[in-house]
Structure formats: C-alpha cells, structure tokens
C-alpha positions in Angstrom: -44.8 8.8 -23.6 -43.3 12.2 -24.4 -45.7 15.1 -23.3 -46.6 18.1 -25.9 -45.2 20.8 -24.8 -47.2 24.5 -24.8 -50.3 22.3 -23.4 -52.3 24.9 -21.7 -54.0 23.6 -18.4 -57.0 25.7 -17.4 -57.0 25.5 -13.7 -54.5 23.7 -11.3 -53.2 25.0 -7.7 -49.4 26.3 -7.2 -48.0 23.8 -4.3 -44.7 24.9 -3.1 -41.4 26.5 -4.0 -38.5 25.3 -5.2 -34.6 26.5 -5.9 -34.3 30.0 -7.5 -37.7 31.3 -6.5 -39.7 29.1 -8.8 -42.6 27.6 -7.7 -44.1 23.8 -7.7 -47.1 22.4 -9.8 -47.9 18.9 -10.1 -50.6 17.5 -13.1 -51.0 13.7 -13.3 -47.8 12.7 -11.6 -45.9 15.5 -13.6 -43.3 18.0 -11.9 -43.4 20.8 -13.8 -41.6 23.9 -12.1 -43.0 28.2 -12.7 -41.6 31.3 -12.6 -42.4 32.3 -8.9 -42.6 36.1 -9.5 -46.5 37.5 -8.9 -47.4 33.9 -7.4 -47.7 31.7 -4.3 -48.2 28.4 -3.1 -52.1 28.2 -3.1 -52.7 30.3 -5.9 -55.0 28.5 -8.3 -53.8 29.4 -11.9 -54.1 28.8 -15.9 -51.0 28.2 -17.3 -48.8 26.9 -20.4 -46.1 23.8 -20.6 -43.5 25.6 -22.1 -40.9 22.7 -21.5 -41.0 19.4 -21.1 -37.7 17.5 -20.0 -37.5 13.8 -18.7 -37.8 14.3 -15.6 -39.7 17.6 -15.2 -41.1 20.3 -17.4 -41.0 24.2 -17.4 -44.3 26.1 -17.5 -45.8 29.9 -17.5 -48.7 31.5 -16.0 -51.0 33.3 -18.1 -53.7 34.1 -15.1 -54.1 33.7 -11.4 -57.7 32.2 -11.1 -58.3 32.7 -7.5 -55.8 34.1 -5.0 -53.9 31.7 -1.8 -54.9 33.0 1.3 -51.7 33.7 2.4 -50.8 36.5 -0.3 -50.4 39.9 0.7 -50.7 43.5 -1.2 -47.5 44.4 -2.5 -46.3 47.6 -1.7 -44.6 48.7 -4.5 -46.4 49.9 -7.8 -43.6 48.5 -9.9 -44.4 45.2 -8.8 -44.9 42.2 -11.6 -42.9 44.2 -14.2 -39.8 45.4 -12.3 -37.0 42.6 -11.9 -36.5 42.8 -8.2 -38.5 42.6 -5.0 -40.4 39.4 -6.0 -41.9 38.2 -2.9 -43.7 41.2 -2.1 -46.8 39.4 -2.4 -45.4 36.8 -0.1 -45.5 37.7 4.5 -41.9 38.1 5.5 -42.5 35.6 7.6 -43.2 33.1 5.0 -40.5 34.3 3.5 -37.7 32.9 6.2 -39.5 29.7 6.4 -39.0 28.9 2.5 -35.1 30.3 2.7 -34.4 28.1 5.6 -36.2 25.3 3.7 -34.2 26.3 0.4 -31.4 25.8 2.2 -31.4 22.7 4.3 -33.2 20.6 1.1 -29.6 22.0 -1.5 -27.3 21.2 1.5 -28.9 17.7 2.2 -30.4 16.5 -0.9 -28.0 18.0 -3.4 -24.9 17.3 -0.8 -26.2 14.5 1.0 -24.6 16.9 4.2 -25.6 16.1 7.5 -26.0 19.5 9.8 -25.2 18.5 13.6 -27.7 21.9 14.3 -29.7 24.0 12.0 -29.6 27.4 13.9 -32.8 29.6 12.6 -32.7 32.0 9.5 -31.6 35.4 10.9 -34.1 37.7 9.2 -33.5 41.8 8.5 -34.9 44.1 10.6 -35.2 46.4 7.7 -37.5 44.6 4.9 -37.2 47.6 2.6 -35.1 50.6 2.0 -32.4 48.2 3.1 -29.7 48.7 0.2 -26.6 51.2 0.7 -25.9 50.6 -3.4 -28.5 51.2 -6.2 -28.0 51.6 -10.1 -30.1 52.5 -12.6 -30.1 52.8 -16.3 -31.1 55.5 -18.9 -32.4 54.6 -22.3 -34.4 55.9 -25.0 -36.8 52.4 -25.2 -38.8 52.7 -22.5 -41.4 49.6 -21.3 -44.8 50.5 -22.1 -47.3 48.6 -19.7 -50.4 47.5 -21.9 -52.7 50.5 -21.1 -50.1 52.8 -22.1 -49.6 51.0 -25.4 -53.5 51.2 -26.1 -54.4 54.8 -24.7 -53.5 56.1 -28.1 -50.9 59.0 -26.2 -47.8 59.4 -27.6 -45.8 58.9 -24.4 -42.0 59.8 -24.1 -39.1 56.9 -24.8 -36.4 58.1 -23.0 -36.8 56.3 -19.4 -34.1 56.1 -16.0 -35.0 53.0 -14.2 -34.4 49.4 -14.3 -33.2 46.9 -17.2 -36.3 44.1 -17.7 -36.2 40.9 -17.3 -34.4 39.7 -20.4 -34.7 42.7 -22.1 -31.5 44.4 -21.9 -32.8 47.4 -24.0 -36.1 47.7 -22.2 -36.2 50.1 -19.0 -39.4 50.4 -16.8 -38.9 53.6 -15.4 -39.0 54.0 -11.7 -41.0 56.9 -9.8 -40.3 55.4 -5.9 -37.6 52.3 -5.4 -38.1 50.9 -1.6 -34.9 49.6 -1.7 -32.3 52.7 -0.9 -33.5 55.1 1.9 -33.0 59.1 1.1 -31.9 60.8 -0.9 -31.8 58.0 -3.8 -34.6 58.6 -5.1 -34.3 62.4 -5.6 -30.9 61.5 -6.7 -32.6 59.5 -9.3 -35.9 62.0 -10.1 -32.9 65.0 -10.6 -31.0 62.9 -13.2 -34.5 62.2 -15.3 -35.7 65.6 -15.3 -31.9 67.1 -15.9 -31.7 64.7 -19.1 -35.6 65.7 -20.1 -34.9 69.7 -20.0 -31.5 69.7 -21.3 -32.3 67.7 -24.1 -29.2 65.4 -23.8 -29.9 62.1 -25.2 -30.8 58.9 -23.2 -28.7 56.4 -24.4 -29.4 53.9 -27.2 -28.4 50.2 -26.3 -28.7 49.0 -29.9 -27.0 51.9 -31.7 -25.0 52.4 -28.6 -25.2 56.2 -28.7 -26.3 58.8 -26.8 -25.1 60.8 -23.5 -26.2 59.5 -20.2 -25.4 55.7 -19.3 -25.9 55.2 -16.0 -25.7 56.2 -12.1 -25.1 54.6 -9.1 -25.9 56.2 -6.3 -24.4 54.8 -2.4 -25.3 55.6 1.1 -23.5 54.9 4.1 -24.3 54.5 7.8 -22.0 57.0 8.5 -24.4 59.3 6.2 -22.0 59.9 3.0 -23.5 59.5 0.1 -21.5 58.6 -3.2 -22.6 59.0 -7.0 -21.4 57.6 -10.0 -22.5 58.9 -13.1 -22.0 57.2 -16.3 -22.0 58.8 -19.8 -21.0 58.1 -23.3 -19.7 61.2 -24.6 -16.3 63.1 -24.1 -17.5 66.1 -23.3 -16.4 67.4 -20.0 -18.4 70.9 -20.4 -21.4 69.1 -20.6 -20.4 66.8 -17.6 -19.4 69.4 -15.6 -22.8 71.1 -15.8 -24.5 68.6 -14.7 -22.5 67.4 -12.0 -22.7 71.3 -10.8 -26.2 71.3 -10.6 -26.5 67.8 -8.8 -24.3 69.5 -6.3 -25.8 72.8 -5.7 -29.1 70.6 -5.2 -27.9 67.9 -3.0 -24.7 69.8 -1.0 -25.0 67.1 0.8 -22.9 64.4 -1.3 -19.6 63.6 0.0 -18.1 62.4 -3.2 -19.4 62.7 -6.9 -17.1 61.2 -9.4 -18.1 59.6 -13.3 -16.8 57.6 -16.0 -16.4 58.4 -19.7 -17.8 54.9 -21.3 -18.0 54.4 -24.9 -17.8 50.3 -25.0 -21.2 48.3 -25.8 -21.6 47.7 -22.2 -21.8 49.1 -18.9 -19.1 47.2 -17.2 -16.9 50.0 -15.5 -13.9 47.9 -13.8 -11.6 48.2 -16.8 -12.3 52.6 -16.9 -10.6 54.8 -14.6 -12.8 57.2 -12.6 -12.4 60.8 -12.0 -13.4 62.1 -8.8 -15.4 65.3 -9.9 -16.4 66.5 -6.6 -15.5 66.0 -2.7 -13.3 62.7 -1.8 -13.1 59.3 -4.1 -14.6 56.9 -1.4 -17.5 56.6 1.2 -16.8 55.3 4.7 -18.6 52.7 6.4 -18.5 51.7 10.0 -18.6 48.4 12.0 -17.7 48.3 15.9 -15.7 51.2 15.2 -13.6 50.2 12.0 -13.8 52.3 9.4 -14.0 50.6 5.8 -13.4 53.1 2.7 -15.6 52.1 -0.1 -14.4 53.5 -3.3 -16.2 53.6 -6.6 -15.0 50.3 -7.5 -15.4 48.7 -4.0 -17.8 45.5 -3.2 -19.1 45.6 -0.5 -21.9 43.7 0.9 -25.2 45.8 0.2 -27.5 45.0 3.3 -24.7 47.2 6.1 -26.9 46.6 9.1 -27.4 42.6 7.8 -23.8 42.5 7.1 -22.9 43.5 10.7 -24.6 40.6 11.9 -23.1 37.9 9.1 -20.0 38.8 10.0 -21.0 38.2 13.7 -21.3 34.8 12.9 -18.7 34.2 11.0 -16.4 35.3 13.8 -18.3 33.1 16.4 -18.3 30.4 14.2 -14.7 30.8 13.8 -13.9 30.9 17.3 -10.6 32.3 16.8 -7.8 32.4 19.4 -4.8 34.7 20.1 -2.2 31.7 18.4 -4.2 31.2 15.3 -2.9 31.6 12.0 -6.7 32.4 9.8 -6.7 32.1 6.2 -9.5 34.5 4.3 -10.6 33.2 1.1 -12.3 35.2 -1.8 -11.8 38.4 0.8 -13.0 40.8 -1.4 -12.1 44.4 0.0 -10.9 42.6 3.9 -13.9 43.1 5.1 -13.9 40.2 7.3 -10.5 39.9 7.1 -10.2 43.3 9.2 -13.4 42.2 11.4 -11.4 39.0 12.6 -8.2 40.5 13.0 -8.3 41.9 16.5 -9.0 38.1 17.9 -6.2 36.3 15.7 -2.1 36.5 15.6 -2.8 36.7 11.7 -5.1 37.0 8.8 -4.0 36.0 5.8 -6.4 37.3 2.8 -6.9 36.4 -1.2 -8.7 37.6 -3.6 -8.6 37.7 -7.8 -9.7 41.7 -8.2 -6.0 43.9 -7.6 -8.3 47.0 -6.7 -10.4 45.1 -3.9 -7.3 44.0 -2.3 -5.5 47.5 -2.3 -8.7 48.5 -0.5 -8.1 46.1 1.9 -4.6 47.5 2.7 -6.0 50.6 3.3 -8.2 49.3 5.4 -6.2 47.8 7.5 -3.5 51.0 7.8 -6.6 52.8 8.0 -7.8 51.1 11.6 -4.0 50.6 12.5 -4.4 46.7 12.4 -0.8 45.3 11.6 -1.5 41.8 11.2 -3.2 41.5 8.0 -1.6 40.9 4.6 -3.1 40.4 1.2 -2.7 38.8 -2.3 -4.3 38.8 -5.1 -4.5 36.6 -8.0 -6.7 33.9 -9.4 -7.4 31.7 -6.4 -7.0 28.3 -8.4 -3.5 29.4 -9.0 -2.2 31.1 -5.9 -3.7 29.4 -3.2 -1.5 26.4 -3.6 1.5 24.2 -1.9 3.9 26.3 -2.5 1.7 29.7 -0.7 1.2 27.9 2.1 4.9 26.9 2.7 5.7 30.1 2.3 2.4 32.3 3.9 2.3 29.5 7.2 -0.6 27.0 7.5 -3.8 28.1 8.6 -5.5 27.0 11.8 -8.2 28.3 10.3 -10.1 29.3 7.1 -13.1 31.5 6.3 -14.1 31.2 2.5 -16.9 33.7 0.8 -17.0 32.7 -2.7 -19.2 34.2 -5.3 -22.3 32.6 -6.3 -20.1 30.0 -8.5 -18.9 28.8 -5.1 -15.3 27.6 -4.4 -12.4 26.1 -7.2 -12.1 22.3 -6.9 -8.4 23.2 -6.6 -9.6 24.7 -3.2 -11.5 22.3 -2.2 -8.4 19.5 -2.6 -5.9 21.8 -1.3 -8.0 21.9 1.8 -8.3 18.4 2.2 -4.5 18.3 2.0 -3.4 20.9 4.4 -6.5 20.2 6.9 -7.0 23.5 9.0 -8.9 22.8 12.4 -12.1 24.6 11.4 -13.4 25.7 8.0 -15.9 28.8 8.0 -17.8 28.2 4.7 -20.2 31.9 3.5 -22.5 31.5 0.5 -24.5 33.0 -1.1 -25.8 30.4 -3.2 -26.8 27.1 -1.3 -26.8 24.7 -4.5 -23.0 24.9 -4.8 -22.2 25.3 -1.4 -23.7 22.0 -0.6 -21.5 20.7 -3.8 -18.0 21.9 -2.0 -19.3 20.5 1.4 -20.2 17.6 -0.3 -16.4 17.7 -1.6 -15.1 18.7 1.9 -16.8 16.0 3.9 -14.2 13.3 3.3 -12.7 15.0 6.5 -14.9 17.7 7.7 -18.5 17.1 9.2 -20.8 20.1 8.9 -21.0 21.2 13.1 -23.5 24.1 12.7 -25.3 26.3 9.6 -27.2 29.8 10.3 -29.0 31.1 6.7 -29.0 35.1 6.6 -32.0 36.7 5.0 -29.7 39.9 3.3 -32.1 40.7 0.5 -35.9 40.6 2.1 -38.7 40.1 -0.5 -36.4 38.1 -3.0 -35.6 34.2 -2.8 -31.3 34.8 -2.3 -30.4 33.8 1.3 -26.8 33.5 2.4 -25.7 30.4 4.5 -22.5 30.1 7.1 -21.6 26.9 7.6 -18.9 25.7 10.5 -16.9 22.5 9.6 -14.9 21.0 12.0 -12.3 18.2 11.3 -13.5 14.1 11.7 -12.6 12.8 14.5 
C-alpha cells in the first residue's frame, strides 16, 4: 500500500548515514533517508515524510527531541543556516569512520568491486582554516534568522557572505569563516564596510543590478595572497578607489585583479581579468616546484591535504625511468609535474585551454622537459588515433570531476590496456561505476580515501588497478 506522504512521526531515533551526508531512519520496515545537516546517528527527532518512492522515502526534521551522545558543540555561530561545514556537530573522528564507510559500501555495493586492501582514510591535520580559496557574495536580500524577523528592528539588506541553501538570492552574512586562515576575513569585513560607507549598491540577483558582485579571496603557502573582486558596473574610477584602499590596508597582497560582469550569473571563465595591482598569479609550492595559480586556475583547495594525495597517487603509481604515463583530466599539471621527475614522459589532457597553458608554464617554470599537454573534450581526443600518435601509456592516472570518467574512456582503456591504472575521485558513487566498467581486466589492488574537506561528508578516494592476470 502506497504511504501518505507529509506523515509527521513524533519521535523516532536517527540510525546511521548514508551517501551525500544524509542520514538513516527506519519506521515499520520503511527506509526513509534525512537531510544530515544539524543531526546525528542517535539523535531522537520529530519529523515529516516529505517523499515517498517505492523503495524509500525522503523526510525532514522539524525538531531534535533529545540529543545522541556522540554530538559535539559546533564551533561556528553560522552553523544550521550556513551551507558548509555540516558535520561540525559530528567528532572528527567519527567523521573518518563514516567517509571510509561511504566509500567502501559505493565501491562494493554500487560496483560490486572487490578491494585486495583497504588502506585507512588519511584525515587532515588541519580540521578548520584549511582552504587556500574562499568566495563570497554581496546582495541586497539578506537571510534574516527568526529573532531578527520578530525583534521589530529594521535591520540592513545589503549582506557579503554566503548563498543559502537553495536560495540563490538569499545571503547569510558571515562575521568569522573557519575555513581560510588570515587575512580572509578582514579581507571580507573591509569589503562590507567599504560597500556600507560608500553607499555603492550590493547587488540585486533578481533585477540583476547593482555594483559589487563578488570576491575571492586566495592564500598560498608561500604567503601570497590573491583577490578577485567582482562588480557589475563599468566604472573604473569607482574600481579603482576601492581597490586603492584594499591596498593601502592590506600592503600585503601580492596580486589584486577584478572582472567587469554584467551577465545574470557569476560565472567568470568566459571574462577576461585585469590585473589591477602586483602580479596576475599566486605561487604555490610542493617539494620545491613551484605551481603559478592564476585567477582562473583550479587547484585543489586543501594545499597541505593535496601534498599528501598526490603522495599517493605517485606511490600508487609506482612509476619507473622507461614509463610512458598518461594524465587524465590534469587540470593545471598538477600531478602531471609532481610525477614527472620519476617517468621518461607525462602525457597530460584536459577540456579547459586556460588550465592546460598553466600547465605549460608550469612545467617551463620548474625546467621539467618531459611534459606535454592537450586540451580538448576528453571523449573526443583521447582516442585511437592520440594514442598512435602520443605513444601508449604504461601507465595512467585519471582525476575526473565529480561526474567521474567518459564511457569513451573507460572502453578505450580496456582496448589499449596500460599496466596500472591510478583512478582519483572525488565522488565514490561513480567511481565505483567506472571500476565497475574497468574490471573486465583490471582488479582493484589497493584504495586509500582522503579526508580534503573536514566537517563535510566529500571524501576523495585513490584507487590502484592493476591488469588480470
């Protein structure tokens, strides 16, 4: 019999996670799956059916009845409205046990994948002000909590913070983010109280009007800081004021550049930037290679966590002086360039043009000579014909985005058969589909989960395959 859906059950206990940071409640033999945010396993709780599917439903909470004895205080007052840092009410510890779980129950239940060893979850020695990359968003609809909406106060509008949850016009502004060390937040503070005293309008993301956008604000290890403001207006003496007084404050900023955006969105890749003040990239170091990071640059946002993922990746890899290795989805050559030193050559693809010119200056950068890069769609370059004309690989190290790999790939790499297959994801659920693809030749000889992003459910996951016997 079909169950009614927005059923409210009065009390019943929260039993596990699941995928995506949801959590687990059972009621009469029903699965019904919660938004984990601002709850844990043991938490007893009133809540609605919101859903209800064949197999499972999808419910709410509307209160937390009585607290599991595992939750902790959360450190940050933002918690419960703010997007990110959802398992702050969760021990770190608890934390790495539900990521490793996460990621052996995708890889073996959704890709049937056996693991010859399960190495244990690498956690970060830095659970918060971990981030070298931060962005936050001006707009003239602030969130009002509930107290604010009944104090009676007029309170201001115009916020700088984060986007909420599914509200793209709704920002919670932020007074301390534990995510980027110093100076972000200053950075941040200097930009509100610029925009308040000038008088320069937050912008509107319905009318899409106004004057300040956006800013991004990076750090480095090396101690360079980059910011990126974002406006929507043309102009430049206003800019240029701004920007003048961000530098006399912070001297300290080693490269201060913007982008004139009048679209309906904030995407940026499609503007060019102008380089306002100081150089056009950052510089990040790794076992003495130097890796510009320009304002369009990815690169991964945990440095100290990414150190040690690429570690693995290169021991997994086991490269030797004769090998030919194939990078997949390299991005800016990150890896590419960490690898190169151990192999005769690294051949890297990726679809963003601008990602792979920074990995060419990467490479001429730390004088490494035997690197070489293409870009294009992967589906479509990475074929027959590349690899009778690029050499093939001994070896391949894939990092695909959270979509995972292009069946393309997957069958092209059944076909040409490299010795050892370095598989990086950030997304277990459809890595465990292309291993499941991949294991009509390869068997799955080690995994090791990497917690990047403490107090949120994203893990990353290197897996080694190595040809059937």
């Amino acid at each position: 019999m079909k169950k009614n859906k927005n059923r409210i059950i009065e009390n019943i206990e929260i039993l596990d996670f699941a995928a995506e940071g949801k959590c687990i409640v059972k009621n009469d033999g029903e699965v019904i799956f919660v938004e984990g945010s601002n709850v844990c396993p043991g938490d007893e709780v009133k809540m609605v059916v919101s859903k209800s599917k064949k197999k499972f439903s999808e419910g709410r909470i509307l209160a937390i009845n009585k607290f599991s004895k595992d939750r902790i205080e959360p450190f940050c007052s933002h918690f419960g409205v703010c997007g990110g840092c959802k398992w702050q009410h969760i021990p770190y510890e608890k934390q790495l046990e539900q990521k490793q779980k996460q990621v052996f129950d995708q890889l073996t239940r959704i890709g049937k994948v056996e693991i010859g060893e399960i190495i244990p979850i690498l956690g970060s020695e830095k659970t918060t002000f971990y981030r070298n990359k931060l962005e936050y968003t001006f707009s003239n609809s602030r969130w009002l909590t509930n107290e604010e909406v009944n104090s009676g106060k007029k309170i201001s509008k115009d916020a700088l913070g984060f986007h909420i949850p599914k509200r793209f016009e709704k920002v919670l502004p932020v007074n301390k983010c534990y995510l980027q060390g110093d100076p972000s937040n200053a950075i941040r503070d200097f930009f509100r109280d610029y925009a308040h005293d000038s008088g320069l309008p937050f912008y509107d993301h319905v009318a899409h009007q106004g004057f300040f956008r956006n800013v991004m604000i990076r750090t480095a290890s090396t101690g360079e800081i980059m910011v990126v403001l974002q406006v929507a207006d043309e102009d430049t003496s206003k800019i240029e004021e701004v920007l003048n007084a961000l530098v006399e404050k912070f001297p300290n900023i080693t490269s201060l550049n913007y982008f004139i955006n009048k679209k309906r969105n904030d995407s940026y890749f499609d503007l060019e930037p102008v380089n306002f003040y100081g150089l056009p990239y950052i510089t990040e170091e790794m076992e003495g290679l130097k890796f510009r990071i320009g304002v369009k640059s990815f690169y991964q946002t945990n440095s100290e966590q990414a150190y040690n993922l690429y570690k693995i990746v290169r021991d997994f890899a086991q490269i030797s002086e004769d090998d030919l290795v194939y990078d997949l989805y390299t991005g800016t050559g990150t890896i590419a360039n960490f690898v190169a030193k151990k192999a005769n050559r690294v051949v890297g693809i990726e679809y963003i043009e601008a990602a792979v010119d920074d990995a060419r200056i990467n490479s001429e950068l730390n004088g490494i000579e035997n690197t070489s890069f293409f870009a294009g769609d992967m589906a479509k370059i990475f074929t027959d014909e590349f690899i009778s004309q690029n050499g093939k690989p001994d070896i391949v190290i894939a990092d695909p985005p959270r979509a995972g790999m292009d069946k393309p790939v997957c069958e092209l790499l059944l076909r040409i058969a490299p010795k050892r297959i370095v598989y990086v994801s950030c997304n277990p659920g459809t890595q465990a589909r292309d291993l499941a693809i991949l294991s009509e030749k390869y068997e799955v000889e080690k995994i090791n989960p990497v917690d990047m992003f403490p107090h949120t459910f994203h893990v990353e996951n290197v897996a080694s395959l190595i040809l059937k016997s």
